[in-house]
C-alpha positions in Angstrom: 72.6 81.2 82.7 72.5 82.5 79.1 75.4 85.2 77.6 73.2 88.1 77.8 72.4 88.3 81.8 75.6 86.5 82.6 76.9 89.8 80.9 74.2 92.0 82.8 75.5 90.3 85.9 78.9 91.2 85.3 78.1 94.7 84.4 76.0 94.9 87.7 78.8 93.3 89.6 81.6 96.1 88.1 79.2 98.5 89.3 78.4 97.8 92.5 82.1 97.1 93.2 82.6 100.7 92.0 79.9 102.2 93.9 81.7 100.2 96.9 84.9 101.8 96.5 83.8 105.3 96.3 81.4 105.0 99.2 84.5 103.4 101.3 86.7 106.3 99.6 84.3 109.1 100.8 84.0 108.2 104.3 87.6 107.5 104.1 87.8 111.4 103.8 85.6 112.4 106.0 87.0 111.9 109.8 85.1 114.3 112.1 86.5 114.4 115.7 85.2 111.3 118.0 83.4 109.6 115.2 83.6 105.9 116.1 83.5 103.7 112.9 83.2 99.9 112.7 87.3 99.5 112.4 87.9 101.4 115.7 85.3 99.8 117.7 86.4 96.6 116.3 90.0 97.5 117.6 89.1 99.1 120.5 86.7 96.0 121.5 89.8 93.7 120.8 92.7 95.7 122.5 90.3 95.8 125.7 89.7 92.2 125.8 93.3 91.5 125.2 94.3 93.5 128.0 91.7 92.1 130.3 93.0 88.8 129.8 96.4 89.8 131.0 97.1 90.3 135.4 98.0 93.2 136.5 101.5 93.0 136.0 101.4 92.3 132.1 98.6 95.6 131.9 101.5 97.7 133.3 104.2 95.6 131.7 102.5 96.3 127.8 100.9 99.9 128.7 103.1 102.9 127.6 101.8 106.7 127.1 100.9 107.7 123.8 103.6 109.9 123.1 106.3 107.7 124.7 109.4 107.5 123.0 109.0 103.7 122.7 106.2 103.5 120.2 109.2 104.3 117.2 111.8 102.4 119.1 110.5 99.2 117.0 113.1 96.7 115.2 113.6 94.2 112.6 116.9 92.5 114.5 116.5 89.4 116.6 115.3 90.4 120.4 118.5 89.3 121.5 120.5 92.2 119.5 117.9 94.6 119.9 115.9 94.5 123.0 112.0 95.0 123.0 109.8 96.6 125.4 106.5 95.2 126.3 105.1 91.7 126.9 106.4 88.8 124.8 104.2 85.8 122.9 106.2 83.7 125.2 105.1 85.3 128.1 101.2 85.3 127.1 98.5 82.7 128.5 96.7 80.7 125.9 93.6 83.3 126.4 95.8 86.5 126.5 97.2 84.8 122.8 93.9 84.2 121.6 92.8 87.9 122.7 96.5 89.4 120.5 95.4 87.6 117.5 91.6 88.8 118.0 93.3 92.4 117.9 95.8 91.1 115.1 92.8 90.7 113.1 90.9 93.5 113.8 93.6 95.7 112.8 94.9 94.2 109.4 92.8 92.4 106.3 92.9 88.9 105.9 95.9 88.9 103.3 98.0 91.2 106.5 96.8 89.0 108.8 98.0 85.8 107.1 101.3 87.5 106.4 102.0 88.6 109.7 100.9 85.4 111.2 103.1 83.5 108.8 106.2 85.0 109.3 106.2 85.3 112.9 105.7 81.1 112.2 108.5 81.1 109.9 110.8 82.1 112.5 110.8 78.9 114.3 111.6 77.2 110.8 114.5 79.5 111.0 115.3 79.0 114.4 115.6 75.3 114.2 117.5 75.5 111.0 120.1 77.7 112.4 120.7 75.8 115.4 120.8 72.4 113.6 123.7 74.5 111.9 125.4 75.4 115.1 125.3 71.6 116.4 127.8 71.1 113.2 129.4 74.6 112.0 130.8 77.6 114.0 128.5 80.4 113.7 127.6 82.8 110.7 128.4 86.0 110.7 126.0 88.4 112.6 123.9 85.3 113.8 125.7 84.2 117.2 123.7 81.4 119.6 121.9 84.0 121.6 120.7 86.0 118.6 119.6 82.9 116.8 118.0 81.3 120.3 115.9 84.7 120.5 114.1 83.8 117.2 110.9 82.0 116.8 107.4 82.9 117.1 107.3 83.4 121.0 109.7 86.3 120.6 107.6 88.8 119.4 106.7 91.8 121.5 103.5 93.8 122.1 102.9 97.0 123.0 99.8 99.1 124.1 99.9 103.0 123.6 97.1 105.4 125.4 94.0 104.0 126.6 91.7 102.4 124.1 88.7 103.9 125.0 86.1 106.0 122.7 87.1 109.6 122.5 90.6 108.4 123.2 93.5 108.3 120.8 95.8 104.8 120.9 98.0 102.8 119.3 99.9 99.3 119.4 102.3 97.6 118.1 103.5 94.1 117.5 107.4 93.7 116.7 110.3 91.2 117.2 112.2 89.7 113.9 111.7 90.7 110.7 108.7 91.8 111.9 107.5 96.0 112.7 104.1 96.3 112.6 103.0 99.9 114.3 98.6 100.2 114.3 97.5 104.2 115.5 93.4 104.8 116.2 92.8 108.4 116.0 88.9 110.1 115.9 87.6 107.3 113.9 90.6 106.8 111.6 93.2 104.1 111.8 96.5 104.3 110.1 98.8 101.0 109.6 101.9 102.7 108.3 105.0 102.3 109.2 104.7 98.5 108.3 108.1 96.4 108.2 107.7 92.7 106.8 110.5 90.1 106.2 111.3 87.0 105.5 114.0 83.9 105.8 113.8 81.9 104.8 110.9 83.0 102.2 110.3 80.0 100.2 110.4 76.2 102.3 112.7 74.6 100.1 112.6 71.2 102.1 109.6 69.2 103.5 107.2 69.3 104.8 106.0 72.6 103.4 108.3 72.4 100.1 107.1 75.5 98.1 105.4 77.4 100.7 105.8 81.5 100.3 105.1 83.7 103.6 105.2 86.9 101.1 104.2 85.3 98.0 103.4 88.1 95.5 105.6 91.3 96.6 108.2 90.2 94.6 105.7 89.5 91.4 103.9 92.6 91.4 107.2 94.2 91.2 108.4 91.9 88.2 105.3 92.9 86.5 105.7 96.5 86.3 109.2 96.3 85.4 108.6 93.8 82.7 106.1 95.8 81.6 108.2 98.6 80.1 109.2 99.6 77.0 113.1 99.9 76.5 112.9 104.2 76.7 110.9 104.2 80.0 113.2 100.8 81.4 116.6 103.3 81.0 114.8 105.7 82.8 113.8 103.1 86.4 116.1 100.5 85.7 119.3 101.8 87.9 121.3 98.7 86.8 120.0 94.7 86.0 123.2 93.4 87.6 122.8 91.3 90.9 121.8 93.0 93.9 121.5 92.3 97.0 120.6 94.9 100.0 118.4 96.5 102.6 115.5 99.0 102.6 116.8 102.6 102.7 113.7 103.6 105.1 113.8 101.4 108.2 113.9 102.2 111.9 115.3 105.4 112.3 115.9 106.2 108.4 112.4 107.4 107.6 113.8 110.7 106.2 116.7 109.0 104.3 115.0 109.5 101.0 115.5 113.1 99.7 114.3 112.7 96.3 112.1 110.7 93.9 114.2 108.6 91.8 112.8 106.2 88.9 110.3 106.5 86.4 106.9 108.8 87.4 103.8 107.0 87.2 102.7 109.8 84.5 104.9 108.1 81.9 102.7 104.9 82.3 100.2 104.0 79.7 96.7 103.0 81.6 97.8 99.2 81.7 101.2 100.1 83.0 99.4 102.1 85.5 97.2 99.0 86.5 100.4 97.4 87.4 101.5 99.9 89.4 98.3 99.9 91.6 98.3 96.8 92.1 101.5 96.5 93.6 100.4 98.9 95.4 97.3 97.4 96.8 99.7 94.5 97.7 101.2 96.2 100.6 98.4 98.9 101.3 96.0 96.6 101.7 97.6 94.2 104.3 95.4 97.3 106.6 91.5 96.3 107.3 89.3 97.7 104.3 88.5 101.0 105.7 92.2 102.1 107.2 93.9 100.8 103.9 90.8 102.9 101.4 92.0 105.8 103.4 95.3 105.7 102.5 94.5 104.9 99.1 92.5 108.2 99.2 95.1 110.2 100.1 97.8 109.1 97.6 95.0 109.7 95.0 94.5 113.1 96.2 98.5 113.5 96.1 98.3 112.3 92.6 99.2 109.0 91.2 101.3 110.5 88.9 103.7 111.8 91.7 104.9 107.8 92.0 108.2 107.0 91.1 109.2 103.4 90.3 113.2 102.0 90.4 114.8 98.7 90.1 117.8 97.3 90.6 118.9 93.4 89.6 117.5 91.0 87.2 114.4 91.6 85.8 113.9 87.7 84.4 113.5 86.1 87.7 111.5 85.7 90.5 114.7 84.6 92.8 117.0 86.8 91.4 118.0 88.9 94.4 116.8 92.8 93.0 115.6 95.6 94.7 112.4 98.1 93.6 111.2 101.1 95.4 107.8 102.8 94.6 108.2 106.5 96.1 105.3 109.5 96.4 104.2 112.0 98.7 101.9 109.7 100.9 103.4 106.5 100.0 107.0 104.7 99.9 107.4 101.2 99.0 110.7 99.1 99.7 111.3 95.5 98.6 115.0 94.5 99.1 116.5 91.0 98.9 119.2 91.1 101.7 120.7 87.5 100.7 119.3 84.4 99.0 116.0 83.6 100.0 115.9 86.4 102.7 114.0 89.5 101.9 113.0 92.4 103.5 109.7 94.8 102.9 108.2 98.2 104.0 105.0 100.3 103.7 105.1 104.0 104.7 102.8 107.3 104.1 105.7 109.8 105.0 102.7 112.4 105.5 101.2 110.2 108.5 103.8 107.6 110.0 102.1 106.8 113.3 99.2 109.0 112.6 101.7 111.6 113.4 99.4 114.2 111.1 96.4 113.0 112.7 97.7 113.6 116.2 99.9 116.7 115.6 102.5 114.7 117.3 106.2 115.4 116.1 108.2 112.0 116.6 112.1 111.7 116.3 112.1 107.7 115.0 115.4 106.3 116.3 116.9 102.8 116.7 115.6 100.8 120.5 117.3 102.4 123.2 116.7 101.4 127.0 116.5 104.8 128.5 
C-alpha cells in the first residue's frame, strides 16, 4: 500500500471511529420508556438462562425484590467477616457457572470481564498463600483461619433483583472479596456503577505466573496524568508525595463521604493533559459493555469535563510506590488506593445514578451487610 491511501485509510478509519462514537453517544441519550436495545436483551437473555439452570431452591435462594434493601448491602471483606446473601460459585453446577459467566459477559466489556474474572481467580492464589502462612506463623492481623478459608473463587455471591423480563426493570449483582460489582437494566439503559475492584496480591511475584497484573493499567493511567504536570498545576493536586498507604473514601456505605471536589479541575489541563485524563477515565468506565459505558461517558460530558478534579497522594516516580489518586465530578468519582504492598483497592461511581437510582426514582440508604 503506498503513503498516500495508507493515509486516506487512516483518515477514513479516524472518521468512521468518530462517526461511531457519536452514533453510540446519541442513542446513549436517548432512552424512551420500554425501548429494548441489544445490551438489555443480551442481559436479559443471559440472566434468564442462568436462572433456568438453577432448581427451584437456588431461583428463590438468588431472587430478591428490586427495591430490597440487600441490593446495597454488597462488600469487599472476606464472606466469612461479612456475610453475603444469594447463591455462592461454590454452590453453582457446572451449567448454572457457565450460564453466570454468559451474564458476566453480557453485562461488562471484554477488558471488565477479564478483570473481574481475574481477580475472583486471584483469590485462590491468595487463599493458598495465606494458609501455607498459617501452617508456619500465627495469624496476621485482621486475617484469622475462617476469614482466610472464605477466600477463593468459589466464594463469590450472586444476586438477582426484579424479574428480568422486557418492560421490567432488574438488576444483579456479583460480590464476595475484593470484589462489588452492582449491574441495573432500566427502559433500555443499563448502568454498571457502583463498581468496587481489588486486588492482593496484584502482581504474581513467584511462578508460575511471575509478572502477571489482574488490574494492570489503573495504576499507570494515574501516573500519567500526574507526571504530566507542570510544577504550578502539581502544588495544586499533589496533597503530599510522601508514602501512602490507604483505602477508598467511597466504599459500601460511604458513597456520600465526599463533600467537596479537591485537586486540580480538568479546566487547568492543556488538551494533552486532558487526553490523559480521559483515558484514565475510560480505564474504569469502560470495564461496562460499549453501550452502558458510552452512556455514562455522555453524561459526564454533558456535566462538563472541566468539572473533574484530580488529587494524589504518594510517590509519583513509581508504579509500586503505594499512592493514592482520586478523579472527582458530578457524574463520576474515581478511587485508586494502595491499602498495603501489593494490595490495592479501586472504585467507579456516577453519584447522579448509583444503582440506576435516577433512572428508577428509587431513593437507597447504602449501608454495610446486615442480616435483617
Amino acid at each position: 500500500m503506498n503513503r498516500r491511501h495508507f493515509g486516506l485509510s487512516i483518515a477514513a478509519a479516524t472518521l468512521f471511529t468518530r462517526q461511531l462514537r457519536e452514533a453510540l453517544a446519541q442513542d446513549a441519550s436517548q432512552s424512551p420508556s420500554g425501548v429494548d436495545t441489544d445490551l438489555t436483551r443480551r442481559m436479559r437473555d443471559a440472566a434468564r438462562a442462568f436462572l433456568e439452570s438453577l432448581g427451584e431452591a437456588g431461583r428463590k435462594a438468588v431472587s430478591f425484590p428490586l427495591e430490597a434493601d440487600q441490593r446495597t448491602s454488597w462488600s469487599n471483606l472476606p464472606v466469612a467477616i461479612v456475610p453475603r446473601i444469594g447463591l455462592s460459585v461454590g454452590a453453582l453446577g457446572v451449567e448454572s457457572r457457565r450460564r453466570l459467566h454468559d451474564l458476566l459477559r453480557a453485562s461488562t466489556s471484554s477488558q471488565g470481564y477479564h478483570k473481574i474474572a481475574a481477580l475472583m481467580r486471584h483469590d485462590d492464589v491468595l487463599r493458598a498463600e495465606e494458609l501455607e502462612y498459617l501452617r508456619h506463623n500465627p495469624p496476621r492481623p485482621r486475617a484469622g483461619r475462617s476469614a482466610i478459608e472464605s477466600m477463593g473463587s468459589a466464594n463469590y455471591w450472586i444476586a438477582v433483583f426484579g424479574e428480568p423480563v422486557r418492560g421490567n426493570a432488574w438488576a444483579w449483582l456479583l460480590t464476595g472479596h475484593h470484589l462489588g460489582a452492582s449491574f441495573t437494566c432500566a427502559d433500555g439503559r443499563v448502568t454498571a456503577a457502583p463498581l468496587f475492584l481489588g486486588a492482593q496480591p496484584l502482581e504474581d511475584l513467584t511462578r508460575p505466573y511471575a509478572g502477571f497484573v489482574v488490574l494492570s493499567h489503573e495504576a499507570i493511567r494515574g501516573l500519567d496524568v500526574v507526571n504530566s504536570l507542570n510544577p504550578e498545576q502539581a502544588r495544586v493536586a499533589v496533597v503530599s508525595t510522601e508514602p501512602f498507604f490507604s483505602d477508598v473514601l467511597t466504599g459500601v456505605g460511604r458513597r456520600n463521604s465526599l463533600s467537596r471536589f479537591e485537586g486540580l479541575p480538568a479546566s487547568d489541563l492543556d488538551a494533552a493533559q486532558k487526553k490523559l485524563l480521559l483515558a484514565l477515565v475510560d480505564e474504569y468506565v469502560r470495564n461496562a459493555d460499549a453501550d452502558a459505558a458510552e452512556r455514562h461517558l455522555d453524561a459526564i460530558q454533558r456535566a462538563g469535563i472541566d468539572q473533574l478534579h484530580f488529587s494524589w497522594r504518594g510517590p509519583t516516580n513509581d508504579v509500586r510506590s503505594p499512592f493514592y489518586y482520586r478523579l472527582h465530578g458530578p457524574r463520576l468519582i474515581i478511587e485508586f488506593a494502595v491499602q498495603e504492598p501489593n494490595h490495592v483497592h479501586t472504585i467507579m461511581r456516577d453519584p447522579q445514578n448509583d444503582y440506576g437510582m435516577d433512572w428508577l426514582g428509587l431513593h437507597y440508604e447504602e449501608h454495610a451487610y446486615s442480616a435483617r
